[in-house]
N, CA, C and O of each residue as an XYZ file, in Angstrom:
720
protein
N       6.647   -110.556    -53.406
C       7.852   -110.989    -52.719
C       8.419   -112.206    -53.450
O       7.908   -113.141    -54.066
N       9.336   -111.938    -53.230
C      10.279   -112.955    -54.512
C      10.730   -115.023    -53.430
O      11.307   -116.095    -53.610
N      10.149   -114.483    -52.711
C       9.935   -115.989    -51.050
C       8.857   -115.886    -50.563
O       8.229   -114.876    -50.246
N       8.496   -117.415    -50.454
C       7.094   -117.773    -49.176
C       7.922   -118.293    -48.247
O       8.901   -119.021    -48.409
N       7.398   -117.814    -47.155
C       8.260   -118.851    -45.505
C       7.445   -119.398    -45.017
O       6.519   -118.664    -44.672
N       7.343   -120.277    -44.832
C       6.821   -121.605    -44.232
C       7.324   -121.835    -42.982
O       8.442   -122.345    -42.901
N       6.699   -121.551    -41.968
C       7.267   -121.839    -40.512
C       7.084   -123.387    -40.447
O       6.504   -123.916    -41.395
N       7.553   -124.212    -39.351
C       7.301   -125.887    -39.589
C       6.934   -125.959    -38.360
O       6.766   -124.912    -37.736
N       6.747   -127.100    -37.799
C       6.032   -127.825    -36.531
C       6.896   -126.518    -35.492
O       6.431   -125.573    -34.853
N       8.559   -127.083    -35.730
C       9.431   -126.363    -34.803
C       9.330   -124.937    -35.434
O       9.596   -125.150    -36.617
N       9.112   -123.719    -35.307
C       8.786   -122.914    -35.101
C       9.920   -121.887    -36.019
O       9.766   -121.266    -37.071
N      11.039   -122.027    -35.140
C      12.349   -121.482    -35.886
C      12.608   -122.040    -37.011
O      12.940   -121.226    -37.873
N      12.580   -123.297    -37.397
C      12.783   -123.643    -38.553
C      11.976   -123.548    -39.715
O      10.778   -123.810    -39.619
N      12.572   -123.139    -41.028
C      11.212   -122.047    -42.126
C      11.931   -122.920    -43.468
O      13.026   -123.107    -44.000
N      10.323   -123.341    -43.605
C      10.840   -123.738    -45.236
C      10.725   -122.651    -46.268
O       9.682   -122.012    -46.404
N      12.076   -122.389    -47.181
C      12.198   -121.193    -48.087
C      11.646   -121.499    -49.196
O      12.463   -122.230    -49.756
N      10.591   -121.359    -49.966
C      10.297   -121.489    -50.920
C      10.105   -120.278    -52.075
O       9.084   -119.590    -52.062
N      11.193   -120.066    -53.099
C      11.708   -118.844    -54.211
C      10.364   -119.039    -55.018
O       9.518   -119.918    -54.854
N      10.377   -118.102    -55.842
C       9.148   -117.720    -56.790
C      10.095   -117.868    -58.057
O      10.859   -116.917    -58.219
N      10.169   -118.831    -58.919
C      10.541   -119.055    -60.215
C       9.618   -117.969    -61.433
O       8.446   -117.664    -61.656
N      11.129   -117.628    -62.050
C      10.049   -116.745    -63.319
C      10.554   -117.342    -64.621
O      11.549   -117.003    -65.263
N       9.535   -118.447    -64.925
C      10.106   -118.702    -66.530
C       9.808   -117.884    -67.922
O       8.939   -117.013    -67.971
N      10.367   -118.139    -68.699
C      10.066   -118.253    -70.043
C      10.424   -118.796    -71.029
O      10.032   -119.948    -70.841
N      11.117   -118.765    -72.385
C      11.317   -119.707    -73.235
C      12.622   -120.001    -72.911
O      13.154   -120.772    -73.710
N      13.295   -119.638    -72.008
C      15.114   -119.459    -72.337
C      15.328   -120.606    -71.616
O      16.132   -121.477    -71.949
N      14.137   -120.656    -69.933
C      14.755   -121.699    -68.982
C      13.657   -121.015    -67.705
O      12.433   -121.130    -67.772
N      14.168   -120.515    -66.910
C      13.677   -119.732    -65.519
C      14.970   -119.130    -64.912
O      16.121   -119.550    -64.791
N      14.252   -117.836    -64.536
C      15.271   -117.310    -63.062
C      14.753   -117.441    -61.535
O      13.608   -117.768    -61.222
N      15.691   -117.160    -60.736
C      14.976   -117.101    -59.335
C      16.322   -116.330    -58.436
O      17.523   -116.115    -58.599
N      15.360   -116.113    -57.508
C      16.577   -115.172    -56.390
C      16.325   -116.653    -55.398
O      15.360   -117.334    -55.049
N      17.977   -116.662    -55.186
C      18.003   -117.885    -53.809
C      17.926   -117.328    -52.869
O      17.308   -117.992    -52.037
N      18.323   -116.146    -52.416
C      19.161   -115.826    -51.313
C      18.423   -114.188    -51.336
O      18.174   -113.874    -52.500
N      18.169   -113.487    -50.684
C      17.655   -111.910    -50.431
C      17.714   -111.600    -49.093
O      16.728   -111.977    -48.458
N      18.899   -110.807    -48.230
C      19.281   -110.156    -46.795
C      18.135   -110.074    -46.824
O      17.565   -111.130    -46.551
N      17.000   -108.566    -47.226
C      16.238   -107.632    -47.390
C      14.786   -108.632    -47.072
O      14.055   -108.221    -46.171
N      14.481   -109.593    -47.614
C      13.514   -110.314    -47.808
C      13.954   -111.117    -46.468
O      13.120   -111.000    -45.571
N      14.840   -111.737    -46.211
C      14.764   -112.677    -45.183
C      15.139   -112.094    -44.121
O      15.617   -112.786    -43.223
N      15.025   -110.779    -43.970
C      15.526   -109.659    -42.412
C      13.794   -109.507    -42.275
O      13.350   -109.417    -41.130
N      13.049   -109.485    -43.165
C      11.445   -109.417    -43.268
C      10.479   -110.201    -42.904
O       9.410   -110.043    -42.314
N      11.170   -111.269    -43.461
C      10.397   -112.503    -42.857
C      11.323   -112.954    -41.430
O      11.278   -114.158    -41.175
N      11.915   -112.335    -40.760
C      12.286   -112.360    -39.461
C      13.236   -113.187    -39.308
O      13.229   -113.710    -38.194
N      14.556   -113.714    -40.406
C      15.630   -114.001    -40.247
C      16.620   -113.494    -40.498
O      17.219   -113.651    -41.562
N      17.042   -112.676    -39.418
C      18.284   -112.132    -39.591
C      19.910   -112.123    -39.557
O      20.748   -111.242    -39.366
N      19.965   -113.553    -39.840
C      21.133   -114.476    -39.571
C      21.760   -114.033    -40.708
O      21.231   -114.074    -41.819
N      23.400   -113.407    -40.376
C      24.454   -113.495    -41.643
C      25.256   -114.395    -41.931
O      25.834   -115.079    -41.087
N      25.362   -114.481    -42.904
C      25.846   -115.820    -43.656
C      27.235   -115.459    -43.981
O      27.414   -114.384    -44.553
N      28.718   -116.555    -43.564
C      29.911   -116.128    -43.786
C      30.517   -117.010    -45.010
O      31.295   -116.740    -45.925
N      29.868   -118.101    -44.650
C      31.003   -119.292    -45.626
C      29.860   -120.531    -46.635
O      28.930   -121.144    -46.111
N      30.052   -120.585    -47.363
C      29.034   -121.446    -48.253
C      29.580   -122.776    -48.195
O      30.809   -122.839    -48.158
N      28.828   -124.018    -48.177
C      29.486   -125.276    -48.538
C      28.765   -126.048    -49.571
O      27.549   -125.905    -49.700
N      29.232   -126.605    -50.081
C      28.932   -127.820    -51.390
C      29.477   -129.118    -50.859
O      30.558   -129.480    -50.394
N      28.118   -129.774    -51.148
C      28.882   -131.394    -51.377
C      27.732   -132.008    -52.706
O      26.687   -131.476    -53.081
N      28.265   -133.070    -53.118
C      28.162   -133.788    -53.774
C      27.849   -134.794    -53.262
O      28.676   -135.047    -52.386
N      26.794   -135.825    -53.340
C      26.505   -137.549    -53.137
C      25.616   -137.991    -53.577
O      24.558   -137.404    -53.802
N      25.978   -139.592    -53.876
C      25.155   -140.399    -54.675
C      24.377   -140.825    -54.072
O      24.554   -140.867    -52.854
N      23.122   -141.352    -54.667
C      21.840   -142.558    -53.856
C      21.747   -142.686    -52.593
O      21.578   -143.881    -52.836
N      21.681   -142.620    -51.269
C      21.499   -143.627    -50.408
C      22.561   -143.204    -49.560
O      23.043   -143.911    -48.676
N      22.990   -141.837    -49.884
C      24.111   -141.087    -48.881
C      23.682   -140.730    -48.145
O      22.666   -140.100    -48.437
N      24.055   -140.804    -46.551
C      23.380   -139.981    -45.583
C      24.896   -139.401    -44.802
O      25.936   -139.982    -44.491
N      24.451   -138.052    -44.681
C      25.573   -136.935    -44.029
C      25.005   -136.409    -42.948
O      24.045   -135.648    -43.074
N      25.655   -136.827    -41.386
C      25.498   -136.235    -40.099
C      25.531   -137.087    -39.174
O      26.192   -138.123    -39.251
N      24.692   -136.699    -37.999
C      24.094   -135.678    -37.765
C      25.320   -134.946    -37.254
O      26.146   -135.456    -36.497
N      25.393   -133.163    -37.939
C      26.370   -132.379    -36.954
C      26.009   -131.200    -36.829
O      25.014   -130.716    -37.369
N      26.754   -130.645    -36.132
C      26.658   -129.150    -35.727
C      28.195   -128.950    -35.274
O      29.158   -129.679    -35.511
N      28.121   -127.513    -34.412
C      28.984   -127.174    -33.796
C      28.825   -125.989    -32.392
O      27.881   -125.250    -32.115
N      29.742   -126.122    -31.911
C      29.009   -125.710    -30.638
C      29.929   -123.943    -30.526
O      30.586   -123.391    -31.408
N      29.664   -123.523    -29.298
C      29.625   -122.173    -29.380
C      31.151   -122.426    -28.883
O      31.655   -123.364    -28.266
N      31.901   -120.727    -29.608
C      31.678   -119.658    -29.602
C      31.699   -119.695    -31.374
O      31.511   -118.589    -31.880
N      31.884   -120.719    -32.233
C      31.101   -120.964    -33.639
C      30.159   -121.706    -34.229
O      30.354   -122.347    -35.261
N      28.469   -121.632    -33.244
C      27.514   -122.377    -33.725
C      27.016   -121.580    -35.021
O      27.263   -120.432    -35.391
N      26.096   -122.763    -35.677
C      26.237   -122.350    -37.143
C      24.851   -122.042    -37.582
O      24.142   -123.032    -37.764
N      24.263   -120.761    -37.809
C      23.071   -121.285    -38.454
C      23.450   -121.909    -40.190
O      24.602   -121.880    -40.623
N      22.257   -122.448    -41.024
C      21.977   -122.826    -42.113
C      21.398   -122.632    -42.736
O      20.285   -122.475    -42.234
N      21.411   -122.438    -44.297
C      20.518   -122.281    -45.267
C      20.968   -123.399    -46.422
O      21.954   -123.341    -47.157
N      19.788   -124.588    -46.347
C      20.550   -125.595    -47.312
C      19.752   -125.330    -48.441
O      18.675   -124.734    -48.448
N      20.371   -125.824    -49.414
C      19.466   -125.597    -50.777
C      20.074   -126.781    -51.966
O      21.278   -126.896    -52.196
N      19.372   -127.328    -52.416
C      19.691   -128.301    -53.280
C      20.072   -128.306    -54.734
O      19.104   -128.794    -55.316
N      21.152   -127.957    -55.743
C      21.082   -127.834    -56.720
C      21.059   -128.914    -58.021
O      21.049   -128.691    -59.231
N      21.057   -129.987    -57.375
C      20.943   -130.872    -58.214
C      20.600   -132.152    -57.490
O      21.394   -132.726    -56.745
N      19.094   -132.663    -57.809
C      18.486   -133.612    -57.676
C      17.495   -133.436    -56.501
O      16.685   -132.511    -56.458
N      17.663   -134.752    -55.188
C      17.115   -134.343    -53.620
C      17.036   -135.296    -52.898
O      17.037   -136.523    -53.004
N      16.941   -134.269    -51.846
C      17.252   -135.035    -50.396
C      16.256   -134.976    -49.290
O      15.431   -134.083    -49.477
N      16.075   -135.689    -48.143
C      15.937   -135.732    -46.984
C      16.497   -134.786    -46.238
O      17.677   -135.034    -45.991
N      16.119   -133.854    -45.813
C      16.820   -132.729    -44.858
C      16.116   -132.361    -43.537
O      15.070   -131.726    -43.403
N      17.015   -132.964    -42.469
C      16.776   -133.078    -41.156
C      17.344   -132.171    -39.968
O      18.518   -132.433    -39.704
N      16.949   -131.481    -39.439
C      17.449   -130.461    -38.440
C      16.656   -131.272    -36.816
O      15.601   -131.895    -36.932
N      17.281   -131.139    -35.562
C      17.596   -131.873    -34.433
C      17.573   -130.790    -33.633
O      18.644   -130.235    -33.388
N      16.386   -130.302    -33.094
C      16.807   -129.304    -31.679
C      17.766   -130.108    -30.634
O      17.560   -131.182    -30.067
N      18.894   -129.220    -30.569
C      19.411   -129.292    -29.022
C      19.762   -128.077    -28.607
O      20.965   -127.979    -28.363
N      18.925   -126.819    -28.391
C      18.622   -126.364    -27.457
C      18.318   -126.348    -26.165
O      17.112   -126.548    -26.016
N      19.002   -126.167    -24.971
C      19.074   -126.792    -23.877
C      17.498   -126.258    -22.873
O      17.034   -126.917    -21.942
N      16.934   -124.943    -23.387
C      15.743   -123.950    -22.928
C      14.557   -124.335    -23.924
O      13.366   -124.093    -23.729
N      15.135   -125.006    -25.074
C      13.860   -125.141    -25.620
C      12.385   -126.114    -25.257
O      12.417   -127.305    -24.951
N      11.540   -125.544    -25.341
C      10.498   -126.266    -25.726
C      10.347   -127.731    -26.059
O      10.096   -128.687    -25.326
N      10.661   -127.623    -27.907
C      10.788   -128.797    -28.739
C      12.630   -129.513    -28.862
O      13.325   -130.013    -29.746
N      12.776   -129.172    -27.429
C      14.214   -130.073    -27.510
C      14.041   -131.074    -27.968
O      12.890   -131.490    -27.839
N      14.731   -131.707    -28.494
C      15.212   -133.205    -28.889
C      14.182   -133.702    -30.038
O      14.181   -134.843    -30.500
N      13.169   -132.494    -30.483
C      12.476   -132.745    -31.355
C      13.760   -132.633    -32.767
O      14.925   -132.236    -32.802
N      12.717   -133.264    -33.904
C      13.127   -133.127    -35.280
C      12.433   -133.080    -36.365
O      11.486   -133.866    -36.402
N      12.623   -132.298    -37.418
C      11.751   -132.097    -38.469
C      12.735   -133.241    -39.764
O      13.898   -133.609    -39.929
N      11.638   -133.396    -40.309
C      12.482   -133.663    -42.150
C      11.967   -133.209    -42.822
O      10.742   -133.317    -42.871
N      12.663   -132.488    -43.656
C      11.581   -131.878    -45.019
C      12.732   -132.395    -46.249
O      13.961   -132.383    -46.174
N      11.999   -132.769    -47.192
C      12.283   -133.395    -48.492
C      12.463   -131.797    -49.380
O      11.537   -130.991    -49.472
N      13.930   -131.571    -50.011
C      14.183   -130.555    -50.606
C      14.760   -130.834    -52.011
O      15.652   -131.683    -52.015
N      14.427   -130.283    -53.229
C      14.600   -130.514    -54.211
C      15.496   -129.655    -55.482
O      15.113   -128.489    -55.578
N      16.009   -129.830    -55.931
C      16.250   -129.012    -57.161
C      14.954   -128.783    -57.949
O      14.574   -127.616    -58.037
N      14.560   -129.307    -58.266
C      13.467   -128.956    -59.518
C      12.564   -127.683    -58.495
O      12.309   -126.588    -58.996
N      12.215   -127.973    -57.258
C      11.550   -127.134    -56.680
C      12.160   -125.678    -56.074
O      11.504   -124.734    -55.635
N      13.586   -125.799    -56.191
C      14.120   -124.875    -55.865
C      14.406   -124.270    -54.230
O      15.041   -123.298    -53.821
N      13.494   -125.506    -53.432
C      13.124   -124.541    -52.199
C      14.399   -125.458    -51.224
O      14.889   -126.559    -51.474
N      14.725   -124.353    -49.859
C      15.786   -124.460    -49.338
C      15.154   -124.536    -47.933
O      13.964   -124.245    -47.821
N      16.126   -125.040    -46.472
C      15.149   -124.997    -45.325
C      16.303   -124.358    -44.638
O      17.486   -124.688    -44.719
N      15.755   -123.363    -43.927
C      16.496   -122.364    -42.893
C      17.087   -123.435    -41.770
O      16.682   -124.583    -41.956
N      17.796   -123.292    -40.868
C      18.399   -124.314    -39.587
C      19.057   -123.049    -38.927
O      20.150   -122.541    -39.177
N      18.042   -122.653    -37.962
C      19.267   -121.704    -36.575
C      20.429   -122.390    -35.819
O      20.826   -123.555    -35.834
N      20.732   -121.589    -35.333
C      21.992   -122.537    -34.440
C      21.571   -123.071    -33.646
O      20.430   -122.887    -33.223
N      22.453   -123.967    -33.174
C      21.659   -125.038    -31.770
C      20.817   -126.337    -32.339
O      20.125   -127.087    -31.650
N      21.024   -126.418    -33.660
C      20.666   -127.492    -34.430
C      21.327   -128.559    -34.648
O      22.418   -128.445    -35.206
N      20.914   -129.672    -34.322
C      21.857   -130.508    -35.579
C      21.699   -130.864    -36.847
O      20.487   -130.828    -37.059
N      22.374   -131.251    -37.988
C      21.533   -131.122    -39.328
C      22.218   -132.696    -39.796
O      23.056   -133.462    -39.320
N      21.582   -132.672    -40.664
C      21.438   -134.131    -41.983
C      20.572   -134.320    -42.846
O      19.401   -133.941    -42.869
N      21.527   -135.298    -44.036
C      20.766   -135.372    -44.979
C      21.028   -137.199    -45.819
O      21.986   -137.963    -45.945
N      19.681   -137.210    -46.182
C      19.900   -137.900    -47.275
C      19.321   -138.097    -48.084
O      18.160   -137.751    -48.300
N      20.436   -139.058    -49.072
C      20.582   -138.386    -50.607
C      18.807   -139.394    -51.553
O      18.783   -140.618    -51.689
N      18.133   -138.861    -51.818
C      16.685   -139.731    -52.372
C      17.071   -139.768    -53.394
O      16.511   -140.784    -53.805
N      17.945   -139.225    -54.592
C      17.623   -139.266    -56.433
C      18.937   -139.434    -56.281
O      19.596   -139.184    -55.272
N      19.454   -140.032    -57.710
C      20.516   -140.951    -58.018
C      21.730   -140.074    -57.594
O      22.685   -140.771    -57.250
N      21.976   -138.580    -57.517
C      23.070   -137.990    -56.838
C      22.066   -136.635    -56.530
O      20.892   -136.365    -56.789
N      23.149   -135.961    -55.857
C      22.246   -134.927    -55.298
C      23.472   -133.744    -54.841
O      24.149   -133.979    -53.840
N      23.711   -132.421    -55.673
C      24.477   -131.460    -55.664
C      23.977   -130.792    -53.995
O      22.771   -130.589    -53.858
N      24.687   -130.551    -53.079
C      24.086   -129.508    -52.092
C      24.867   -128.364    -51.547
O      26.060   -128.348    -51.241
N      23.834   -127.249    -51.469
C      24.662   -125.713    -50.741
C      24.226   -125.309    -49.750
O      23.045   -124.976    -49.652
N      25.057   -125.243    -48.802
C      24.289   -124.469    -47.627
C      25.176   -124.014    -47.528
O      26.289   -124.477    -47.776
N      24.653   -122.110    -46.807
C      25.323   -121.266    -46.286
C      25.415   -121.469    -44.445
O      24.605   -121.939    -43.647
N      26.690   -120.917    -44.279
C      26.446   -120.794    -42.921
C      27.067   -119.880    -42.000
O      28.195   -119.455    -42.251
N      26.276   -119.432    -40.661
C      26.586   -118.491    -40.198
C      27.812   -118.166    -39.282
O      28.025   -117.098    -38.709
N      28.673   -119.449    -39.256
C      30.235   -119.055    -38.897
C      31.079   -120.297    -39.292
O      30.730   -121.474    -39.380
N      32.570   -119.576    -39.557
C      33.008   -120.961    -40.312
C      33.421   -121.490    -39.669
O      33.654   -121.118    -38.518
N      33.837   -123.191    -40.401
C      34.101   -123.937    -39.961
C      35.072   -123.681    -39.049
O      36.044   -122.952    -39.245
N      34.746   -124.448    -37.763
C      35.922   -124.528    -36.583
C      35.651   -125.937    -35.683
O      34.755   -126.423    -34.992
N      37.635   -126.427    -36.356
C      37.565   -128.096    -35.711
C      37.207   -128.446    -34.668
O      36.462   -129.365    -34.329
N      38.021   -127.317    -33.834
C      37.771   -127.334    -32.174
C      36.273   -127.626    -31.573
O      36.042   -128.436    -30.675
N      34.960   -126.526    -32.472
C      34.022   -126.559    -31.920
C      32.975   -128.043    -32.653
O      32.212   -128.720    -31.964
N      33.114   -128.164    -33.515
C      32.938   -129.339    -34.471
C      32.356   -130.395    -33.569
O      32.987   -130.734    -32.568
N      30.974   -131.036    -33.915
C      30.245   -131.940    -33.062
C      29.369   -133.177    -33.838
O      29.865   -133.700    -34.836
N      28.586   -133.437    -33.539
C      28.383   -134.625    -34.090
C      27.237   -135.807    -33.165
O      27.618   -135.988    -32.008
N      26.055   -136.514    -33.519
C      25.798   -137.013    -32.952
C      24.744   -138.362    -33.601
O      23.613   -138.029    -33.957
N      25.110   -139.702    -33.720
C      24.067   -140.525    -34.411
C      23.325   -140.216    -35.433
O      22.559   -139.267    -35.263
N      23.324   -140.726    -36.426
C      21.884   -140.266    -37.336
C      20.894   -141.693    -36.790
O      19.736   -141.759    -37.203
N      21.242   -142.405    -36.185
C      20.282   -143.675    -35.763
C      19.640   -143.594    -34.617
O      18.593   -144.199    -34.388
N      20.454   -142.544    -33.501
C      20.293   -142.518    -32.177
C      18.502   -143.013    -31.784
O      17.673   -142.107    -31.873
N      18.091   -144.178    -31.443
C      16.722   -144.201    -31.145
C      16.067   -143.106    -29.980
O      14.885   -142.832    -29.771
N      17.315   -142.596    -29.311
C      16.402   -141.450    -28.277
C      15.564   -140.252    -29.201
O      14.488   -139.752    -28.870
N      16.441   -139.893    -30.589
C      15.800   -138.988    -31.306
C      14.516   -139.700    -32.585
O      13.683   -138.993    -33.151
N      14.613   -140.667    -32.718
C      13.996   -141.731    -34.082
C      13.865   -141.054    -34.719
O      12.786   -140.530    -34.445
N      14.386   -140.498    -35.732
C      14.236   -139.632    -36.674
C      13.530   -141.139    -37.722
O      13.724   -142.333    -37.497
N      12.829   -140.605    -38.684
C      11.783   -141.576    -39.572
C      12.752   -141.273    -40.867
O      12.311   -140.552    -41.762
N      14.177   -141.872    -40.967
C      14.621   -141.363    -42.457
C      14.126   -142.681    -43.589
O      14.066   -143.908    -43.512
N      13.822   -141.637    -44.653
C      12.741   -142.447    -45.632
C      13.543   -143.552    -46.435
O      12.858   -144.184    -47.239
N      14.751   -143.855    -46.358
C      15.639   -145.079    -46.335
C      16.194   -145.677    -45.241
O      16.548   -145.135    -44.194
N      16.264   -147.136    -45.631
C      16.344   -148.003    -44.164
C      18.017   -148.714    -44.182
O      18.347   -149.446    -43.249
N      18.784   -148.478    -45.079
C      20.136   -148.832    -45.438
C      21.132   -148.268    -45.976
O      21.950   -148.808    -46.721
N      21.099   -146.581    -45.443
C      21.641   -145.165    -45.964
C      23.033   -146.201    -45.703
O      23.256   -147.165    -44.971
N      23.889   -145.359    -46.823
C      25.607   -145.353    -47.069
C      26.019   -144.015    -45.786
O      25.546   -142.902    -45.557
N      27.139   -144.844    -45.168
C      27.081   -143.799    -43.785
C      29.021   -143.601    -43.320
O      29.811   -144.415    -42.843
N      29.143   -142.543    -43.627
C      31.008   -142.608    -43.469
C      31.150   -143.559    -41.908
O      30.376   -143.826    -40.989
N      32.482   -143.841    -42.206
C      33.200   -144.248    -40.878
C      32.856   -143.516    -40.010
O      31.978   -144.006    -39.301
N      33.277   -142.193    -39.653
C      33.368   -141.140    -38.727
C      31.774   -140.962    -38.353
O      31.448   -141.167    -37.183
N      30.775   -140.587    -39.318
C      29.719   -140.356    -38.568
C      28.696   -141.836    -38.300
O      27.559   -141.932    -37.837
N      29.492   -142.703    -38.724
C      28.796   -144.062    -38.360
C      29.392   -144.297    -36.378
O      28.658   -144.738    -35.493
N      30.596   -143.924    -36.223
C      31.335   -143.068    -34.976
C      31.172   -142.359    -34.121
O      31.849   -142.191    -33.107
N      29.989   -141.738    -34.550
C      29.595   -140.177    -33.639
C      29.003   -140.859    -32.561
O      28.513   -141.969    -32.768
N      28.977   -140.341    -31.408
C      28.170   -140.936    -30.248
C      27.069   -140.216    -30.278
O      26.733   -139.132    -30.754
N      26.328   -141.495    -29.346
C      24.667   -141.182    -29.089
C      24.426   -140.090    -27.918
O      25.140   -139.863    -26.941
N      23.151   -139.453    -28.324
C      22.829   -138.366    -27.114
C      23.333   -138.261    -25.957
O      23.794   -137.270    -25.390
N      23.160   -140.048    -25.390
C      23.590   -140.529    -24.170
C      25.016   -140.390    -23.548
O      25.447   -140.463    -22.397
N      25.699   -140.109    -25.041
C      27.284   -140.133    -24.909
C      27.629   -138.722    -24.679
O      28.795   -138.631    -24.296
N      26.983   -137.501    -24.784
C      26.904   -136.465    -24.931
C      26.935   -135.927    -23.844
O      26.535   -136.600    -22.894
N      27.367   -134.673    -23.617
C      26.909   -133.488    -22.683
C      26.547   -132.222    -23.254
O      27.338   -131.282    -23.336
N      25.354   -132.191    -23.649
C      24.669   -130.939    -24.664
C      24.449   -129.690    -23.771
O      23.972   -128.663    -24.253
């Protein structure tokens, strides 16, 4: 199989890790396989891809979006790496208000799944950091959400203590401000 899945603490969330095939030229790898990831029991379709770009000490989120266009994710790093954080707010779940981080890399190739009902973020560890994630419905302003990356109700442990943080999501309100 051309993927290992790695289930994590939270259950739904799967670290993707591709099987690199080198030789003298460089390496190939499959990012992405319906067939393989309908197998390993994700059957989420993917509509719209996004890229960003950021330097050092960038941190992007926390967001999501809410229904009738919640989003799943598939982030994947193409240049350099990051901190990548997903936020149950699932209202039935279990591990509500829990959060994972997994450190994702270019050199390693590996990407971390995010179902819907997540919130996601990242930040940037190596001097810039290319990122792609697919996702499972597009963007829509209306549903468009947002919540602290500091919020102490969630303490997320991000492995920098003085992330670069936009206006807007320095803006986002805390859990408390919320009706999830």
């Amino acid at each position: 199989m051309p993927f290992e899945f790695q289930r994590l603490r939270i259950p739904e969330l799967v670290l993707v890790q591709p099987k690199r095939f080198p030789d003298q030229r460089g390496w190939f790898m499959e990012t992405y396989k319906h067939s393989a990831f309908v197998e390993a029991g994700i059957t989420t379709e993917f509509v719209q891809d996004n890229m960003s770009f950021s330097t050092h000490g960038v941190l992007r989120g926390l967001h999501y979006q809410i229904a009738p266009a919640e989003q799943a994710k598939l982030v994947t790093v193409l240049q350099g790496e990051i901190f990548d954080v997903a936020v149950d707010l699932r209202p039935d779940s279990a591990t509500r208000l829990g959060w994972i981080g997994a450190s994702l890399s270019a050199e390693r190739g590996d990407a971390l799944f995010i179902p819907a009902g997540f919130a996601h973020g990242f930040v940037v560890l190596s001097k810039d950091a290319l990122v792609l994630y697919k996702c499972s419905a597009e963007f829509a302003p209306d549903c468009e959400r947002g919540i602290r990356w500091d919020d102490p109700a969630i303490d997320i442990q991000w492995p920098l203590s003085n992330p670069i943080v936009s206006d807007r999501d320095r803006q986002l309100p805390s859990l408390e401000e919320v009706s999830l």
